[in-house]
PyMOL commands that place a pseudoatom at each C-alpha (Angstrom):
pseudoatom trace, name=CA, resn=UNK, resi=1, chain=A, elem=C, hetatm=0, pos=[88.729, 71.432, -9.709]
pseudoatom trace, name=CA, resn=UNK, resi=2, chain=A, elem=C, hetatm=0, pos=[91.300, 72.691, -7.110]
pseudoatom trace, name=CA, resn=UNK, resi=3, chain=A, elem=C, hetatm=0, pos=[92.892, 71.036, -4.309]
pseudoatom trace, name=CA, resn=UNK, resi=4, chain=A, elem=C, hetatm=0, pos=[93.220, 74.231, -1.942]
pseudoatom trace, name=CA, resn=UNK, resi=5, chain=A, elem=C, hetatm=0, pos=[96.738, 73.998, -1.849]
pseudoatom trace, name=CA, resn=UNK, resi=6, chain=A, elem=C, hetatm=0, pos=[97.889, 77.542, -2.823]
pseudoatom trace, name=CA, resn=UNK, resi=7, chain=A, elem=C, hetatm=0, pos=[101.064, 77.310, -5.117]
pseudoatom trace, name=CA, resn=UNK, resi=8, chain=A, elem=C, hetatm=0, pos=[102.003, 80.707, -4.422]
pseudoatom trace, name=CA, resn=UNK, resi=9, chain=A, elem=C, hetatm=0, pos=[101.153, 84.741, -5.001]
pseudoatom trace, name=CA, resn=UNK, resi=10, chain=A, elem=C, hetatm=0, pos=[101.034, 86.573, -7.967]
pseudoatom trace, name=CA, resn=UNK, resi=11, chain=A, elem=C, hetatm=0, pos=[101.144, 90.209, -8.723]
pseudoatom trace, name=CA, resn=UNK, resi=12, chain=A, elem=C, hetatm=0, pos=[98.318, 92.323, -9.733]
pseudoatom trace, name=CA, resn=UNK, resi=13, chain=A, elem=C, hetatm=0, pos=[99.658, 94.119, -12.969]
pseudoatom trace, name=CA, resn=UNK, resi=14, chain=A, elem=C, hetatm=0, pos=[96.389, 95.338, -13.658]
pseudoatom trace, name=CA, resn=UNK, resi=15, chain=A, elem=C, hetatm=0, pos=[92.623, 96.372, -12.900]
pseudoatom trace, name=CA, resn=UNK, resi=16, chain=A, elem=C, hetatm=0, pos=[91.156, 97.385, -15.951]
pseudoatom trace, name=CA, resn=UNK, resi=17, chain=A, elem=C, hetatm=0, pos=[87.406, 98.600, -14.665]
pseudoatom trace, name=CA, resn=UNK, resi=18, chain=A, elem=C, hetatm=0, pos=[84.131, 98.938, -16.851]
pseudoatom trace, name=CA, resn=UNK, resi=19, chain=A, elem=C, hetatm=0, pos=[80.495, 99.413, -15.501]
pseudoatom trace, name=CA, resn=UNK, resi=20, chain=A, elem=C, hetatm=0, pos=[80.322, 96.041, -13.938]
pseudoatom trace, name=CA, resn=UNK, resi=21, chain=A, elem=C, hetatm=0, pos=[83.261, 94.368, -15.623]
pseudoatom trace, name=CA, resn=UNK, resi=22, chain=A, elem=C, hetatm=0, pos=[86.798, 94.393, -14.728]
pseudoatom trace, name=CA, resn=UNK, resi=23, chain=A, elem=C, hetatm=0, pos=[89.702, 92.811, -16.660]
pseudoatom trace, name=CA, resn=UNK, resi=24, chain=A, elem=C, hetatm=0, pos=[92.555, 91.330, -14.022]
pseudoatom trace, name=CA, resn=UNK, resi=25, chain=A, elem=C, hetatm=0, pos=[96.003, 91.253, -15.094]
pseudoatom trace, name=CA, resn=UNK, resi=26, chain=A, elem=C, hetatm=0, pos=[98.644, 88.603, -13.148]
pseudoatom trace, name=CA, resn=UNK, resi=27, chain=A, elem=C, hetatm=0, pos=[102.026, 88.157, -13.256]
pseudoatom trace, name=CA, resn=UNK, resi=28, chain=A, elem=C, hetatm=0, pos=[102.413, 84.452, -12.299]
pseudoatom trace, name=CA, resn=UNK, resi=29, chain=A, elem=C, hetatm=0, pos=[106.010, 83.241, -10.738]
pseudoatom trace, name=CA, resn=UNK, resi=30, chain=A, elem=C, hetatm=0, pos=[108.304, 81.807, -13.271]
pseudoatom trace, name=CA, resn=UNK, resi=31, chain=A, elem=C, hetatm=0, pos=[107.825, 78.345, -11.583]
pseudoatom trace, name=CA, resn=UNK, resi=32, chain=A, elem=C, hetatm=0, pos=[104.135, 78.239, -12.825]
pseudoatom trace, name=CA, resn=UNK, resi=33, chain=A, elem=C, hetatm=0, pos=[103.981, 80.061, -15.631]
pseudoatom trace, name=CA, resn=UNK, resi=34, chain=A, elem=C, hetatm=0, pos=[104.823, 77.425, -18.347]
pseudoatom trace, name=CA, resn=UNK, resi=35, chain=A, elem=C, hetatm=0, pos=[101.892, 75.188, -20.224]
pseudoatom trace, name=CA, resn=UNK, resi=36, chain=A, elem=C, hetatm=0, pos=[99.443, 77.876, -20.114]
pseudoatom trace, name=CA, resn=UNK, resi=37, chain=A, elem=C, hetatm=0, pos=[96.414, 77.674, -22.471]
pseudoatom trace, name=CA, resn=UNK, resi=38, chain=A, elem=C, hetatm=0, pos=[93.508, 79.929, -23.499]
pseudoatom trace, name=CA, resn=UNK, resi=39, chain=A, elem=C, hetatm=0, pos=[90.520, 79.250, -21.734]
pseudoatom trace, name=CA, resn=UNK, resi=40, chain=A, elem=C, hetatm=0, pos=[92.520, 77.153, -18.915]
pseudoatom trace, name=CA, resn=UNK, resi=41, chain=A, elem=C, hetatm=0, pos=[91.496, 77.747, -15.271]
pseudoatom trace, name=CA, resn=UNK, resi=42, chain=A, elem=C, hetatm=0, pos=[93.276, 79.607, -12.309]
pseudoatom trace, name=CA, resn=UNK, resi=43, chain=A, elem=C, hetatm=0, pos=[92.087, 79.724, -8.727]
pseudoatom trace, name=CA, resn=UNK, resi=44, chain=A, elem=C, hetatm=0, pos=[92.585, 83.493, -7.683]
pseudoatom trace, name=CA, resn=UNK, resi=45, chain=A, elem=C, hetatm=0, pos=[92.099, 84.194, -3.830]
pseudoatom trace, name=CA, resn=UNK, resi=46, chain=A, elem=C, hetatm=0, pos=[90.165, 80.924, -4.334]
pseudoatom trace, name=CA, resn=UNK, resi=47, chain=A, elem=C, hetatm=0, pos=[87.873, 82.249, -7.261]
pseudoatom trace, name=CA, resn=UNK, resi=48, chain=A, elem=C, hetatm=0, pos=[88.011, 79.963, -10.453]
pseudoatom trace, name=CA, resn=UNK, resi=49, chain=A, elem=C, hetatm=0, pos=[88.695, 82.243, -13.388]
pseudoatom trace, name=CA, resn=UNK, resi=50, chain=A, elem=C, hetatm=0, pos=[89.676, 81.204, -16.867]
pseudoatom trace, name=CA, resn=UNK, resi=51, chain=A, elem=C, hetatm=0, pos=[91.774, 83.013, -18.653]
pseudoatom trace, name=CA, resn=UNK, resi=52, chain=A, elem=C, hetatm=0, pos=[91.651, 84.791, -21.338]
pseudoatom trace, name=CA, resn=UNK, resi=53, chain=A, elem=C, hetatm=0, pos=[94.398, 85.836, -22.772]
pseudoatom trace, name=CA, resn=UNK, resi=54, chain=A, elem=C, hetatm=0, pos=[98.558, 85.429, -21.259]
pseudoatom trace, name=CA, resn=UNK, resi=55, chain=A, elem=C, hetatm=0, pos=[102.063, 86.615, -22.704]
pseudoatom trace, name=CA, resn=UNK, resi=56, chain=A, elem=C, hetatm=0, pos=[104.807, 85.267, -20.799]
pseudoatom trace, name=CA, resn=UNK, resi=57, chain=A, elem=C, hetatm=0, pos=[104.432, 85.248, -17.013]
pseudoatom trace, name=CA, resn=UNK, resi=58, chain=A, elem=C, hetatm=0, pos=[101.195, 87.792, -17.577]
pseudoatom trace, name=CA, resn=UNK, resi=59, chain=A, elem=C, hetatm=0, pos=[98.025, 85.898, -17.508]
pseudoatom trace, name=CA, resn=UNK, resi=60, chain=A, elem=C, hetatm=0, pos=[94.764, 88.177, -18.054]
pseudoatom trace, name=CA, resn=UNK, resi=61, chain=A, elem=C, hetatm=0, pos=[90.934, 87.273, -16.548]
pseudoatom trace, name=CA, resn=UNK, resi=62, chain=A, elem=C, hetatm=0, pos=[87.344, 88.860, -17.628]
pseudoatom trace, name=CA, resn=UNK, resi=63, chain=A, elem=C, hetatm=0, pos=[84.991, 89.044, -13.935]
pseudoatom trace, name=CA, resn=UNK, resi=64, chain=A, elem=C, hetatm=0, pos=[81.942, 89.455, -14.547]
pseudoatom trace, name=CA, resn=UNK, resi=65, chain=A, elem=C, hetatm=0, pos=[79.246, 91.724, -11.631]
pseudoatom trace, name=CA, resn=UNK, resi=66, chain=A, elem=C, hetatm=0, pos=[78.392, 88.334, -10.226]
pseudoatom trace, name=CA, resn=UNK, resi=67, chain=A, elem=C, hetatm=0, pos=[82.213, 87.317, -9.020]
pseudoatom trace, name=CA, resn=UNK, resi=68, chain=A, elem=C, hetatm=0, pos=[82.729, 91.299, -8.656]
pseudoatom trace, name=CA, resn=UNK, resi=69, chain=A, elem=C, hetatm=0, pos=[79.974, 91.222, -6.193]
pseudoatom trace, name=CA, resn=UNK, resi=70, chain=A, elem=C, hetatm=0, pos=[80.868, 88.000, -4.472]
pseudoatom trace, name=CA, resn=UNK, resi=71, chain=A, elem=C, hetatm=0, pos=[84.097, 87.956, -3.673]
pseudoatom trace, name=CA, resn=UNK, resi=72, chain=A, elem=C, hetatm=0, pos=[87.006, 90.365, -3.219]
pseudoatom trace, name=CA, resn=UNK, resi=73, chain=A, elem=C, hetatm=0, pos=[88.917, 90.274, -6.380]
pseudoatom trace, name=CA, resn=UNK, resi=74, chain=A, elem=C, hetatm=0, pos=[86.856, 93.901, -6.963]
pseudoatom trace, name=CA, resn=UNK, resi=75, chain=A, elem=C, hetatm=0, pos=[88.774, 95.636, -4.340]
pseudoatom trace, name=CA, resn=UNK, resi=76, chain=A, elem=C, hetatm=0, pos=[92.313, 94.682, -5.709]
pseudoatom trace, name=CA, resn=UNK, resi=77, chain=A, elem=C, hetatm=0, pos=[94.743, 97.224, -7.173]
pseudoatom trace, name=CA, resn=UNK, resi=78, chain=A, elem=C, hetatm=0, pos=[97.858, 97.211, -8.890]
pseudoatom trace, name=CA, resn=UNK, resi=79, chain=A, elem=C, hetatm=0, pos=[100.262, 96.145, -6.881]
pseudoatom trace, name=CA, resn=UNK, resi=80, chain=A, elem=C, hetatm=0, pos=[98.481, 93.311, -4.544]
pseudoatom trace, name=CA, resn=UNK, resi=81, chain=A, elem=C, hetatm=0, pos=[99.490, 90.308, -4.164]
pseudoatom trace, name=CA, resn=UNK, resi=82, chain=A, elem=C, hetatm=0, pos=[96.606, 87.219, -4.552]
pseudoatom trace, name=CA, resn=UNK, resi=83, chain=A, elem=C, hetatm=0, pos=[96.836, 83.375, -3.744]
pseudoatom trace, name=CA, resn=UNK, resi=84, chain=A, elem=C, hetatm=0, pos=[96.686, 81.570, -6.961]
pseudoatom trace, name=CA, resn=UNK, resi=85, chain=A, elem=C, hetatm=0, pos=[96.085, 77.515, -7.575]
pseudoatom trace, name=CA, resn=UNK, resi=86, chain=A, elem=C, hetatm=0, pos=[96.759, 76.606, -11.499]
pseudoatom trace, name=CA, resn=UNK, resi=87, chain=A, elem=C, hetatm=0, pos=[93.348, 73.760, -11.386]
pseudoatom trace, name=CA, resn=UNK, resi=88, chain=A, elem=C, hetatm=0, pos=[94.785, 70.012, -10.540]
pseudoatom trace, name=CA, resn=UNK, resi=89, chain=A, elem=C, hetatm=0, pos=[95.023, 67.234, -12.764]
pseudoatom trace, name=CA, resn=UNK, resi=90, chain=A, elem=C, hetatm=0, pos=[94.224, 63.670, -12.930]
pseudoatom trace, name=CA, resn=UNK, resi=91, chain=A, elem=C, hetatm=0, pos=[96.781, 61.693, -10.507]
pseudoatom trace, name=CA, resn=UNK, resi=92, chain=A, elem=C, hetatm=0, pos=[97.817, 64.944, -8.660]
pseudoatom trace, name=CA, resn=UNK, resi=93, chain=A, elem=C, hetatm=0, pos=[98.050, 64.629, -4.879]
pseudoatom trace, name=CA, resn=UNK, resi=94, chain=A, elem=C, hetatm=0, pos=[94.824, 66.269, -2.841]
pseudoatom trace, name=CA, resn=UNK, resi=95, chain=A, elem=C, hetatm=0, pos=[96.756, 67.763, -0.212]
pseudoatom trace, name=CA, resn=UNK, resi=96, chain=A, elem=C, hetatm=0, pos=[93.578, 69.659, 1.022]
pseudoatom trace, name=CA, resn=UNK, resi=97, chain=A, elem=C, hetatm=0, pos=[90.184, 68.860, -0.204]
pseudoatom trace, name=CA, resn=UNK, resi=98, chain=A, elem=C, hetatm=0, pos=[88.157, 69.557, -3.511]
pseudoatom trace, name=CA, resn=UNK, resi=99, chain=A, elem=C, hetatm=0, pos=[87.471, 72.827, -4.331]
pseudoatom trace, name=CA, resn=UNK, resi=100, chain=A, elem=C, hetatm=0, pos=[85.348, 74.429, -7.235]
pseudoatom trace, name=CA, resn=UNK, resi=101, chain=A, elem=C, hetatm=0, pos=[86.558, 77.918, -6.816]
pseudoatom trace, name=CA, resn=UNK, resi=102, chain=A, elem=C, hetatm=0, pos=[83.084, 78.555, -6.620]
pseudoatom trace, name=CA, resn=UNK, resi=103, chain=A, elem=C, hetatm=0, pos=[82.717, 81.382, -3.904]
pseudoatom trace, name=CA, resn=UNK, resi=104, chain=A, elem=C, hetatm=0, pos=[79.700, 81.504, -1.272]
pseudoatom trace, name=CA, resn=UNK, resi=105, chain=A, elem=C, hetatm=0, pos=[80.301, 84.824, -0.083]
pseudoatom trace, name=CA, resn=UNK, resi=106, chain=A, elem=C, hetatm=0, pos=[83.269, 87.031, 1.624]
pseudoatom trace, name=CA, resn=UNK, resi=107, chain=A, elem=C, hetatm=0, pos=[84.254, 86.864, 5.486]
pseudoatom trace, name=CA, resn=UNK, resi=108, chain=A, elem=C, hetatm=0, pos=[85.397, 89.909, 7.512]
pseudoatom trace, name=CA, resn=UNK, resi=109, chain=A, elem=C, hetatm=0, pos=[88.891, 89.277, 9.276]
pseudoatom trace, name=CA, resn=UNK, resi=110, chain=A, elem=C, hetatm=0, pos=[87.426, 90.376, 13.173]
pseudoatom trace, name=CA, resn=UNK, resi=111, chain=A, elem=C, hetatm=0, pos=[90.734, 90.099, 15.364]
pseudoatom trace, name=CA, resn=UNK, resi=112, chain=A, elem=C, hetatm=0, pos=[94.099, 88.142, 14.636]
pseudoatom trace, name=CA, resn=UNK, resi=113, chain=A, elem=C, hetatm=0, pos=[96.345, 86.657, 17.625]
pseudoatom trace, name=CA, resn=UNK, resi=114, chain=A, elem=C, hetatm=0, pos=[99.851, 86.042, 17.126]
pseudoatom trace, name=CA, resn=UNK, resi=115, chain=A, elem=C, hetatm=0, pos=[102.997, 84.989, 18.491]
pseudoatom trace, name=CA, resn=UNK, resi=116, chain=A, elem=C, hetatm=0, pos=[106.400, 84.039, 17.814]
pseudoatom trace, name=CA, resn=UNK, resi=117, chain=A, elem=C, hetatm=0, pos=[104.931, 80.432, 16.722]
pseudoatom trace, name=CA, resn=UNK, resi=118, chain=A, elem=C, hetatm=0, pos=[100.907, 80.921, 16.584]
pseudoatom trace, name=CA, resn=UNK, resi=119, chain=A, elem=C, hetatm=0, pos=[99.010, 82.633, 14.072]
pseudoatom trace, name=CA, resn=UNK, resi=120, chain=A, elem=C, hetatm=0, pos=[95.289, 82.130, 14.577]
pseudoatom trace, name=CA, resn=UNK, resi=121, chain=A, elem=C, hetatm=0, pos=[92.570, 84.654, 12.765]
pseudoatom trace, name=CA, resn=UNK, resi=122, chain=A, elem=C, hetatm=0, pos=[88.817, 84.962, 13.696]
pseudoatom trace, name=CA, resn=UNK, resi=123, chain=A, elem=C, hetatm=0, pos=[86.253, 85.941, 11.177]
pseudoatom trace, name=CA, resn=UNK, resi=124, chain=A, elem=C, hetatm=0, pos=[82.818, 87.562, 11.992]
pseudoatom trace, name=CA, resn=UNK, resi=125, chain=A, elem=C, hetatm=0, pos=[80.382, 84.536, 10.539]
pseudoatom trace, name=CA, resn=UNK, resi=126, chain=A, elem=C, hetatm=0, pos=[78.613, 85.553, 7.006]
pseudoatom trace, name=CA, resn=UNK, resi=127, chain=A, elem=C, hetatm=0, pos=[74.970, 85.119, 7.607]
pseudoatom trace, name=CA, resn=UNK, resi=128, chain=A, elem=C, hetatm=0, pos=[75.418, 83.136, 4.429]
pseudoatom trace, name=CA, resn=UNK, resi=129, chain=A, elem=C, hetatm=0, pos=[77.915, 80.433, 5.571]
pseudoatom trace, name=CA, resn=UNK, resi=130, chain=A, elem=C, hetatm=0, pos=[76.498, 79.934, 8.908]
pseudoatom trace, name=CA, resn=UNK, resi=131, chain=A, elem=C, hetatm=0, pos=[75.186, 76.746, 8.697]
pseudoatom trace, name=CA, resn=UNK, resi=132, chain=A, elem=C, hetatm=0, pos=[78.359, 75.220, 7.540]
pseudoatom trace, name=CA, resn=UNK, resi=133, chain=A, elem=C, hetatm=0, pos=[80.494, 76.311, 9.770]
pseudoatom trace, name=CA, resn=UNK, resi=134, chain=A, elem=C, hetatm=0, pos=[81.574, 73.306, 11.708]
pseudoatom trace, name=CA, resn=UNK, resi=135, chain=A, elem=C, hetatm=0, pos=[84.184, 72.462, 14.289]
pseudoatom trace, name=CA, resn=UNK, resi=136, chain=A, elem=C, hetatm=0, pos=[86.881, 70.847, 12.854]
pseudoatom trace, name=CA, resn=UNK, resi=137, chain=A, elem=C, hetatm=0, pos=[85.592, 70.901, 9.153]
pseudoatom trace, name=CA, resn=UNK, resi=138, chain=A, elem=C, hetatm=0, pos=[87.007, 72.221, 6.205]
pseudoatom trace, name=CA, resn=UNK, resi=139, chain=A, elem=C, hetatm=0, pos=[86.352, 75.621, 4.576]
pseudoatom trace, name=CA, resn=UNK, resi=140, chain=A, elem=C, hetatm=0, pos=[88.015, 77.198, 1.539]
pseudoatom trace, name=CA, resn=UNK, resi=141, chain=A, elem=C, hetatm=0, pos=[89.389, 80.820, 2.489]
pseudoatom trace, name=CA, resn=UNK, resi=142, chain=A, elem=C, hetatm=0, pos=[91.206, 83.051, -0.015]
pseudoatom trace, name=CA, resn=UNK, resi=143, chain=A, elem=C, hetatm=0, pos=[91.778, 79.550, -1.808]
pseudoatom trace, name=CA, resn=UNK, resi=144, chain=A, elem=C, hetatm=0, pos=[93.148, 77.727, 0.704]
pseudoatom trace, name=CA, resn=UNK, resi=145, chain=A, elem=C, hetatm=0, pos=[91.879, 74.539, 2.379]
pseudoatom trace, name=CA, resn=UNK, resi=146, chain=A, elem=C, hetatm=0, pos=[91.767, 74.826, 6.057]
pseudoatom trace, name=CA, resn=UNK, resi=147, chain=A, elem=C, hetatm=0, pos=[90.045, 73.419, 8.921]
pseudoatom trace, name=CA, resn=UNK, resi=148, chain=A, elem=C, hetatm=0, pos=[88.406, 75.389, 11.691]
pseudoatom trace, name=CA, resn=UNK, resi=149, chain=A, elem=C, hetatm=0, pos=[89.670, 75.612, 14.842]
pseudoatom trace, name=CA, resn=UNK, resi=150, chain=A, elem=C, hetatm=0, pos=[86.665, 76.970, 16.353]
pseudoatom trace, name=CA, resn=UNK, resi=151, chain=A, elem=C, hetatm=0, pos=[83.466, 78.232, 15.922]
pseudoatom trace, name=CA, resn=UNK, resi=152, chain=A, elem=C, hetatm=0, pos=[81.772, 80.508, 18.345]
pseudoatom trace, name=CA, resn=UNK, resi=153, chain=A, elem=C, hetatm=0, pos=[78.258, 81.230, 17.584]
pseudoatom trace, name=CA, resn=UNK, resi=154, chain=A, elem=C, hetatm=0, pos=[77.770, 82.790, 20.666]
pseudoatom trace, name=CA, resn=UNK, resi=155, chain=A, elem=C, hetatm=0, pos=[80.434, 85.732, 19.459]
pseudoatom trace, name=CA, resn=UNK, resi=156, chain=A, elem=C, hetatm=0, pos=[79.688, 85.080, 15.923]
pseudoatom trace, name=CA, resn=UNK, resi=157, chain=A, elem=C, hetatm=0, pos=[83.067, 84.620, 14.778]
pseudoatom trace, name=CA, resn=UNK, resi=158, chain=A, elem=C, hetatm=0, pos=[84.862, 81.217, 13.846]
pseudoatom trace, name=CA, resn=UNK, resi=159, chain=A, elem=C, hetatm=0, pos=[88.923, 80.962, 13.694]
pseudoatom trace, name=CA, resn=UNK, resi=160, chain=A, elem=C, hetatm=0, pos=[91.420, 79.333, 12.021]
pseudoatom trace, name=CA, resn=UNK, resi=161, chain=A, elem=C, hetatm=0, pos=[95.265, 78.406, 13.109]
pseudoatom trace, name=CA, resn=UNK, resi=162, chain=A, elem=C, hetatm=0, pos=[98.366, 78.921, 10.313]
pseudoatom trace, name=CA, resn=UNK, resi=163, chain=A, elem=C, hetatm=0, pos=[101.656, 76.946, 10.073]
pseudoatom trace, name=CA, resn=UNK, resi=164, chain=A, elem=C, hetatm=0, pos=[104.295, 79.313, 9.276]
pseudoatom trace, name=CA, resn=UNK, resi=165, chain=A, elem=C, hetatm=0, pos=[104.711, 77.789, 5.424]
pseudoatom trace, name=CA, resn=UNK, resi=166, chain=A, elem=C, hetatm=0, pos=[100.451, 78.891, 4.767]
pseudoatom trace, name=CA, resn=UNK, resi=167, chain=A, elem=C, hetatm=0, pos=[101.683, 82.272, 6.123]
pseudoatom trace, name=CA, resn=UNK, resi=168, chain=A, elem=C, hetatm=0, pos=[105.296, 82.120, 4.069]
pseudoatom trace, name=CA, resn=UNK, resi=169, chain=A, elem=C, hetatm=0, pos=[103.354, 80.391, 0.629]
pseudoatom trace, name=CA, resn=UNK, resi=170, chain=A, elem=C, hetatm=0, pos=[100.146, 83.049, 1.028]
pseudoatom trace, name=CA, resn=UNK, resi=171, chain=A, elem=C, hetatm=0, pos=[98.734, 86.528, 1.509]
pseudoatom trace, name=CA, resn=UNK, resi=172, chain=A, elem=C, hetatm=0, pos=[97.403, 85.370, 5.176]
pseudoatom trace, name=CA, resn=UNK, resi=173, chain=A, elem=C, hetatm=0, pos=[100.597, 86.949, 6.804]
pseudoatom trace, name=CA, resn=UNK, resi=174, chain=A, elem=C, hetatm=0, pos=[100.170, 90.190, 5.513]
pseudoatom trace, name=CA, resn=UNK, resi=175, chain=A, elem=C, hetatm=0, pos=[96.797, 90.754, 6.208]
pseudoatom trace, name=CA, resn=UNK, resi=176, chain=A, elem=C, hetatm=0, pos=[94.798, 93.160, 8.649]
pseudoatom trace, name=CA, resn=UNK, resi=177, chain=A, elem=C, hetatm=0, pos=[91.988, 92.945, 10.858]
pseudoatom trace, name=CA, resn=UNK, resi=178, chain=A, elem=C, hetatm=0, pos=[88.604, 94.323, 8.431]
pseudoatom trace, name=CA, resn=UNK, resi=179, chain=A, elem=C, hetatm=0, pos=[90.080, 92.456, 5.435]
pseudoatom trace, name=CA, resn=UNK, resi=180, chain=A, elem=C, hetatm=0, pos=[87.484, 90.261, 3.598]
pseudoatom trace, name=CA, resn=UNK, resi=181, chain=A, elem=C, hetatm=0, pos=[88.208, 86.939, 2.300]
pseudoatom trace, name=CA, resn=UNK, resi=182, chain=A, elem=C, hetatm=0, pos=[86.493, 84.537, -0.084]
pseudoatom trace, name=CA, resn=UNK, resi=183, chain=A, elem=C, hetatm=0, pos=[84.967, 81.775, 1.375]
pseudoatom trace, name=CA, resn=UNK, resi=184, chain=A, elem=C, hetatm=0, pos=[83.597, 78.529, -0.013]
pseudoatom trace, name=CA, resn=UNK, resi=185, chain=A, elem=C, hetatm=0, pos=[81.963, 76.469, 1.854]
pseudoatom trace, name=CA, resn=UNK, resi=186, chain=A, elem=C, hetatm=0, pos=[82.808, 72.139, 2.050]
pseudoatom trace, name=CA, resn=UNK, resi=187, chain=A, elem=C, hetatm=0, pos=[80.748, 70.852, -0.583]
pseudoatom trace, name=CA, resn=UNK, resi=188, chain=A, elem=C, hetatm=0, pos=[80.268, 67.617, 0.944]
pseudoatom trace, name=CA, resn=UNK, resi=189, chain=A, elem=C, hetatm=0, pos=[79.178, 69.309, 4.518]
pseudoatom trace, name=CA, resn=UNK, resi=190, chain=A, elem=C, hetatm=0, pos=[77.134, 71.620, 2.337]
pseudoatom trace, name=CA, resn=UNK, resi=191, chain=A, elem=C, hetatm=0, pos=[74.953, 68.894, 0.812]
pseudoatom trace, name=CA, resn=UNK, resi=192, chain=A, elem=C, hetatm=0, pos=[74.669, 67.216, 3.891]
pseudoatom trace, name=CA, resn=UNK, resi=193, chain=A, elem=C, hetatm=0, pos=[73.133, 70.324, 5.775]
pseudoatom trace, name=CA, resn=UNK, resi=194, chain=A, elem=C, hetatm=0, pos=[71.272, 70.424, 3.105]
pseudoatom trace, name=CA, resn=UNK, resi=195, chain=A, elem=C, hetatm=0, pos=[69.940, 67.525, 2.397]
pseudoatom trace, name=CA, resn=UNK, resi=196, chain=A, elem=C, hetatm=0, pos=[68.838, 67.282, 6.186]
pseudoatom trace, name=CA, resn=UNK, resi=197, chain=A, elem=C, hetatm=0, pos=[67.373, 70.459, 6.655]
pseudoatom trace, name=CA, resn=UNK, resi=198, chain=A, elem=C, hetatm=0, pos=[65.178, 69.547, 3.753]
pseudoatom trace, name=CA, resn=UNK, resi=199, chain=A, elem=C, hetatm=0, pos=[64.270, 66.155, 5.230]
pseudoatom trace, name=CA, resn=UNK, resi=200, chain=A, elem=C, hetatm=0, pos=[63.368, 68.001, 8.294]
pseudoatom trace, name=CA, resn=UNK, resi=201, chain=A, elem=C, hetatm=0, pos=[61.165, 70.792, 6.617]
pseudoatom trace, name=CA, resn=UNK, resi=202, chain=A, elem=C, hetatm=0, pos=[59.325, 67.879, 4.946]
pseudoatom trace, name=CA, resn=UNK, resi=203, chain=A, elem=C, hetatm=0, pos=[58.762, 66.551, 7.772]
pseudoatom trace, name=CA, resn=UNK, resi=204, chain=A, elem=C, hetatm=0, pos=[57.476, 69.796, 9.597]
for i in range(1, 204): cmd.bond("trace and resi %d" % i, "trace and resi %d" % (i + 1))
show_as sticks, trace
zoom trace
C-alpha cells in the first residue's frame, strides 16, 4: 500500500523495449535508496511496480502490456523524471489516503492556470473515471493524493490546486498541457458508487 505522498523524482536511466514488455531503469535519490530488497514495491507515477533487480541507487522494473497500456510509464524515455513512493509501512503516518498503485486509466492535462502563488490544472474526464469524480474527494494522480477542486461535467474536465512543495517535491511543475497522467480512483468512493449503482440496477 501507498500513502500518496510522493517522496521525490527519480531519473529514468533506462527503457529497455520488447514486443509488449519494457524493462524501466531508476536512479532513486540517495535519501531513499538504502534497504532495498528484491521483489519490494515502488509506486512510479503512482503505478505499483516491484522490482526486480537494483545496484546502488539503480533500481530496475519488468511492465508488462497491461500497465504499458494503462498508464503512462510506456511513453517515458531516458532522461524523465517520475514521482516515486517506496510502499509505507506499519506505523507510518497517512499523510494522504491509501493507495494500491493500482491504475484506472490515464487523464489528459486540458489547460493549466498559474500565477505567482496558484497552480491549478484541469483534466479532460476519462470516460472511465467519470463516476468517481467527486467534488472535494480524493483521487490519486501521477501518485499523488489530491483532492479535487472542481468538477465540471458540463465542460468535461475536473481540476486540481498545487501548494508550491507538490510542485517543488513532483513532476506536476514541469508539465504541459496534452500530458497524460495516471489516475486511480478513491477506493472507498469507488465501492460506494458501486455498490449503489448496483442496488439501483436491482432495483430497476
Amino acid at each position: 500500500m501507498f500513502t500518496g505522498i510522493v517522496q521525490g523524482t527519480a531519473e529514468v536511466i533506462a527503457c529497455r523495449r520488447h514486443e509488449g514488455f519494457m524493462q524501466l531503469e531508476l536512479e532513486l535519490p540517495p535519501a531513499r535508496a538504502s534497504a532495498l530488497e528484491t521483489g519490494a514495491s515502488i509506486a512510479v507515477n503512482g503505478t505499483c511496480l516491484t522490482i526486480t533487480s537494483f545496484k546502488g541507487r539503480h533500481v530496475c522494473f519488468d511492465l508488462i502490456d497491461t500497465t504499458l497500456e494503462l498508464t503512462n510509464l510506456g511513453e517515458l524515455k531516458p532522461g524523465d523524471r517520475v514521482n516515486f513512493e517506496r510502499a509505507a509501512r506499519i506505523g507510518d503516518e497517512i499523510g494522504g489516503h491509501l493507495m494500491s498503485g493500482h491504475i484506472l486509466c490515464c487523464a489528459r492535462i486540458s489547460r493549466i492556470e498559474a500565477s505567482e502563488h496558484n497552480h491549478h490544472i484541469h483534466f479532460e474526464i476519462p470516460q472511465a473515471a467519470a463516476p468517481y469524480l467527486l467534488p472535494k474527494g480524493f483521487v490519486g494522480l501521477n501518485g499523488c493524493s489530491l483532492t479535487l477542486a472542481e468538477v465540471d461535467n458540463q465542460r468535461g474536465e475536473f481540476g486540481i490546486s498545487l501548494i508550491p512543495e507538490t510542485l517543488s517535491q513532483t513532476t506536476f511543475g514541469s508539465l504541459q498541457p496534452g500530458a497524460r497522467v495516471n489516475l486511480e480512483v478513491d477506493p472507498q468512493t469507488q465501492a460506494i458508487v458501486d455498490t449503489v449503482n448496483l442496488y439501483m440496477a436491482q432495483r430497476g
